[in-house]
C-alpha positions in Angstrom: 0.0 0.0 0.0 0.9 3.4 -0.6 2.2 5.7 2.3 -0.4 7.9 3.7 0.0 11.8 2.2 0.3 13.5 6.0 0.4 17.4 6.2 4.1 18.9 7.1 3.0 20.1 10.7 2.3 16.2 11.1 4.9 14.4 9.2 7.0 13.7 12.2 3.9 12.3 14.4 3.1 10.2 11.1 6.8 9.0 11.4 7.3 8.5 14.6 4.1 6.4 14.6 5.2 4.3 11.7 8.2 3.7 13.6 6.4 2.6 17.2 4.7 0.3 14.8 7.6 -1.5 13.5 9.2 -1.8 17.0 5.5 -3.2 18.5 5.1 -5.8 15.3 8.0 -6.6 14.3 10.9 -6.0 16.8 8.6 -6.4 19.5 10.3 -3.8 21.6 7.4 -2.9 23.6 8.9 0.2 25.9 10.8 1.5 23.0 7.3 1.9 21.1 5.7 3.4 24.3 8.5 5.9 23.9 7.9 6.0 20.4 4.5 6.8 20.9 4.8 9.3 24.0 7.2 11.4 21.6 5.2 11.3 18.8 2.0 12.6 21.0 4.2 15.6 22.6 4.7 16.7 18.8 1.5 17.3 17.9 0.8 20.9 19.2 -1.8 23.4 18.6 -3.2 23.6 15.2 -2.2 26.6 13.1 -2.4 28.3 9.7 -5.9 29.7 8.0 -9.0 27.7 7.4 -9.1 24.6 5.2 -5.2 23.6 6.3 -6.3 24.5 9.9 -9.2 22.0 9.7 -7.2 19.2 7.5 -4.1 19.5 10.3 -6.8 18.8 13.0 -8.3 15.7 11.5 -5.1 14.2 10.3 -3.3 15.1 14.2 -6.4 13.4 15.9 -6.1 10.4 13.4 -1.9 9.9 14.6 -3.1 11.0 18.2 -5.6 8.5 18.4 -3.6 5.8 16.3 -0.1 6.7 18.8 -2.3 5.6 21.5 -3.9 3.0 20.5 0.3 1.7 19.8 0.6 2.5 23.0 -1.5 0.5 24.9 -0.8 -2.5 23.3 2.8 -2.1 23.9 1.9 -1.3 27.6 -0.6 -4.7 28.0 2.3 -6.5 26.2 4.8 -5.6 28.9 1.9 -6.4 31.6 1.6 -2.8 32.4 -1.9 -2.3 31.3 -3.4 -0.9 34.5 -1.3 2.4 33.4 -2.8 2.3 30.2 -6.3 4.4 30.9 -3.8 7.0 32.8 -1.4 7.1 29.9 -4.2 7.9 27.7 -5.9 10.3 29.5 -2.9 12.7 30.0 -3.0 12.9 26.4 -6.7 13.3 25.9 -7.3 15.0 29.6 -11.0 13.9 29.6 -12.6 11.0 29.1 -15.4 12.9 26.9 -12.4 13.6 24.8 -11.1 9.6 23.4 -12.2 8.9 20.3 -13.9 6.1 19.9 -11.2 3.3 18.9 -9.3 4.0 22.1 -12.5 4.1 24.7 -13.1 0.3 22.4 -9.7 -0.9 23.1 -9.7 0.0 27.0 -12.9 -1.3 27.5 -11.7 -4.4 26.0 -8.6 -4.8 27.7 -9.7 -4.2 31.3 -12.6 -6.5 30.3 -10.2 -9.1 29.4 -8.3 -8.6 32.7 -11.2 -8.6 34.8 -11.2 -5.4 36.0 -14.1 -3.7 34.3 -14.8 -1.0 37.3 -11.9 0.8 35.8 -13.9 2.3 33.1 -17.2 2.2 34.7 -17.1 6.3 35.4 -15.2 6.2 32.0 -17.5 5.0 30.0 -20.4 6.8 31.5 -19.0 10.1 31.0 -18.0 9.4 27.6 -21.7 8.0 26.6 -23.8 10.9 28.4 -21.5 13.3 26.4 -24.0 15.0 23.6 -21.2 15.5 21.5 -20.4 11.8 21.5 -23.9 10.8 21.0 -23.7 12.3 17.3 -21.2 9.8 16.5 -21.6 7.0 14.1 -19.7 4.4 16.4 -22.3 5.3 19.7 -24.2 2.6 19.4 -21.4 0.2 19.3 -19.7 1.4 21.8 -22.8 1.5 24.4 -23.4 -1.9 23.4 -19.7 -2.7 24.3 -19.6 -0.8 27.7 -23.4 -2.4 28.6 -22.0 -6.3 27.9 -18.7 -5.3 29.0 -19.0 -3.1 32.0 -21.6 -2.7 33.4 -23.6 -6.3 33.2 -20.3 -8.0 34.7 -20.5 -5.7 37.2 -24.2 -6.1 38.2 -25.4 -2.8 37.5 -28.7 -3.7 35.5 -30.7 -1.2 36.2 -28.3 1.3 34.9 -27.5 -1.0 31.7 -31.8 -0.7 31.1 -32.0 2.9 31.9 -29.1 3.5 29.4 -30.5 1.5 26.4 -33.9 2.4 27.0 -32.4 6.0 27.0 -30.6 5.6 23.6 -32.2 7.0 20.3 -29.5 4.8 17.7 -31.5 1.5 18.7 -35.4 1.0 17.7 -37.9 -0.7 19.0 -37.1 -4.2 18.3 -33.0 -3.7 18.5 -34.0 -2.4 22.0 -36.5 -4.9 23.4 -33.8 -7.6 22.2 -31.4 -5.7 24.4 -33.1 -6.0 27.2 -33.7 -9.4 27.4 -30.1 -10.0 27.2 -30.0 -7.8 29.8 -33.2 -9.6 31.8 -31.0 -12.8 30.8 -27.7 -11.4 32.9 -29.7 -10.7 35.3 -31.7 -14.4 35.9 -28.2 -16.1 35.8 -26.5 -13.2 38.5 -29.5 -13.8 40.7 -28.4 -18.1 39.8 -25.4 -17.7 40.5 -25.9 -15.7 43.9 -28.1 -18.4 44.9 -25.9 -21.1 44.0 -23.1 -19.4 46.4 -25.0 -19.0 49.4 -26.4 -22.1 49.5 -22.3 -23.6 49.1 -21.5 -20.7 51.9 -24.3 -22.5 54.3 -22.8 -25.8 53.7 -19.4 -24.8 54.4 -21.2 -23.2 57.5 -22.6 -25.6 58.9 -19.6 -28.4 58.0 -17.4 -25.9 59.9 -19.9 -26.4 63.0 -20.3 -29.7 63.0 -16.5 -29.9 62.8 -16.1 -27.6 65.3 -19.1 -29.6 67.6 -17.4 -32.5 67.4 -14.0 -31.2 68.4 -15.8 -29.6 71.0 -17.1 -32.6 72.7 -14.3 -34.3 72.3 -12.2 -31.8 74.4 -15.0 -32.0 76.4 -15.0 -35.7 77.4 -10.9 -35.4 77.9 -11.4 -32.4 80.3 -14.1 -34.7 81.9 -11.9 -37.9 82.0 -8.7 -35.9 83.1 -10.9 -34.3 86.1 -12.1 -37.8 87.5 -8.0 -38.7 87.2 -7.0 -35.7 89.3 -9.8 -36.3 92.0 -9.0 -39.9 92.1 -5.2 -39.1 92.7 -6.0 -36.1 94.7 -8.2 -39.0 97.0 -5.7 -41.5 97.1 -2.9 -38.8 97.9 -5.1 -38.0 100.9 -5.2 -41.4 102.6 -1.4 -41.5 102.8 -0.1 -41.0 106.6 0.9 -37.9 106.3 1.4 -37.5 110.3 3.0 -40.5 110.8 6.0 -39.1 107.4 6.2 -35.3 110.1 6.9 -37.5 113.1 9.7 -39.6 111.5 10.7 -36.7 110.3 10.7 -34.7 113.5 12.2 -37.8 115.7 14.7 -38.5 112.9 15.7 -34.2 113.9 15.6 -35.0 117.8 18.1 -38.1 117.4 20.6 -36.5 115.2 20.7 -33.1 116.6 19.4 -33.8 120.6 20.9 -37.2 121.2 23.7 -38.5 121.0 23.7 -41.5 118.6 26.9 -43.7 120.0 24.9 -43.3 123.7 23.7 -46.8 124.8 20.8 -45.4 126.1 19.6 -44.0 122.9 20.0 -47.4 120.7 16.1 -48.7 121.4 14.7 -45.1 120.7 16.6 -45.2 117.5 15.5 -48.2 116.6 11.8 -47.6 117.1 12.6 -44.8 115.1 13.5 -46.5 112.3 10.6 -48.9 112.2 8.5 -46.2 112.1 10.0 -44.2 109.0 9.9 -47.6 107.3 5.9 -47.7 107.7 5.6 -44.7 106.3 7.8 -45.0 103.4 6.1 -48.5 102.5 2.8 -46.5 103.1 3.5 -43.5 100.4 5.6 -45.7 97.7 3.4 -48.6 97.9 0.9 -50.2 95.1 -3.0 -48.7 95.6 -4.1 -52.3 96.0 -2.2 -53.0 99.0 -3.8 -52.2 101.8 -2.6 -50.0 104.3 0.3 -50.7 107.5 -1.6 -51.4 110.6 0.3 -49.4 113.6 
């Protein structure tokens, strides 16, 4: 094909798009067609001259401006940046009344495709209540697009019926067909809704009966490991305490008050020690045996 016939004030815009082009296609070098593009959009400036070459500069800048960006966001979803792409364009375009129509397509697409359509949900909207826009011959398209694209993912079907039934590029039967898709979305959100909350109640109530059953199980160990402590706590009380002080004591009374190698202090010793034996048998021995008689 033939190379397009741009005005001088353009030519470099024109060349510098070409160029992003080649880099995106071809060389796929992705930031050095961003920064192809970015140049080439800081060269178009205001439109001057007289009449007809004023008007033909304006229409063949906004063709490179909008072709430059539309380069440009491709580049930037290639290199996974694409959630800077609505903020790339719009420093460009300022407004989002302002986009021309291919670019508000391709950013609806794109975050569509990413699953993040709230991004142009104030976009769009702005751009289609326009009345300038409205004149255009790609409005009806492009409502269609931000309805299925937008807002129905989003929920918002009372919006997406007040918009179409608000549009004058459908009639009568384009726009009842329209709103049964829409009627449509909205019988398979209201499924789907249902169909999650009933698999949130099961998961509910399988978490309680999990949690029920854990429950009574710490429940009978607490039970069973309070009957052990009583039952040891009991049997610890039976033990002869008294008779383990006073061997104790007398044990203190021979070693410190008498005087061990004393013949008169052999038979109390001796007693002494029959004593402390009892008692030791008494605390160390099995439950089942029954107790020393004195």
């Amino acid at each position: 094909s033939e190379p397009l016939a741009w005005p001088p004030v353009s030519s470099q815009a024109a060349s510098l798009l070409e160029e992003a082009a080649d880099l995106l296609v071809l060389h796929r070098d992705f930031a050095a067609a961003v920064e192809k593009c970015e140049a080439g959009c800081d060269s178009l400036g205001p439109a001057t001259g007289p009449g007809p070459e004023r008007c033909l500069f304006i229409t063949s800048s906004a063709e490179v401006k909008c072709s430059l960006c539309v380069v440009g966001i491709q580049a930037l979803a290639e290199m996974n940046r694409w959630r800077e792409a609505l903020s790339w364009v719009l420093q460009y375009y300022h407004v989002p009344e302002h986009l021309p129509p291919k670019v508000l397509e391709l950013c609806i697409l794109l975050y569509s495709k990413v699953r993040e359509p709230q991004v142009m949900l104030e976009v769009g909207s702005s751009w289609l209540t326009d009345q300038t826009n409205k004149s255009l011959p790609e409005y009806g398209s492009l409502l269609e697009l931000y309805v299925l694209h937008v807002l129905l993912p989003l929920g918002r079907f009372e919006g997406a019926e007040e918009l179409v039934r608000s549009c004058n590029v459908f009639d009568g039967e384009q726009q009842q067909a329209f709103l049964g898709t829409i009627h449509e979305s909205r019988c398979q959100w209201t499924r789907q809704e249902e169909t999650q909350s009933a698999a949130e109640e099961q998961q509910d109530a399988a978490r309680e009966t999990v949690l029920g059953a854990l429950s009574q199980k710490l429940l009978t160990m607490f039970t069973l490991l309070r009957r052990a402590l009583r039952s040891m706590s009991s049997h610890f009380c039976l033990l002869p305490y008294k008779k383990m002080l006073l061997a104790t004591f007398l044990l203190y009374v021979v070693v410190v008050r008498l005087d061990p190698a004393s013949p008169t202090s052999l038979p109390f010793i001796y007693k002494l020690v029959q004593l402390f034996r009892q008692a030791w048998a008494a605390v160390f021995s099995p439950v089942h045996r029954p107790p020393i008689q004195d």
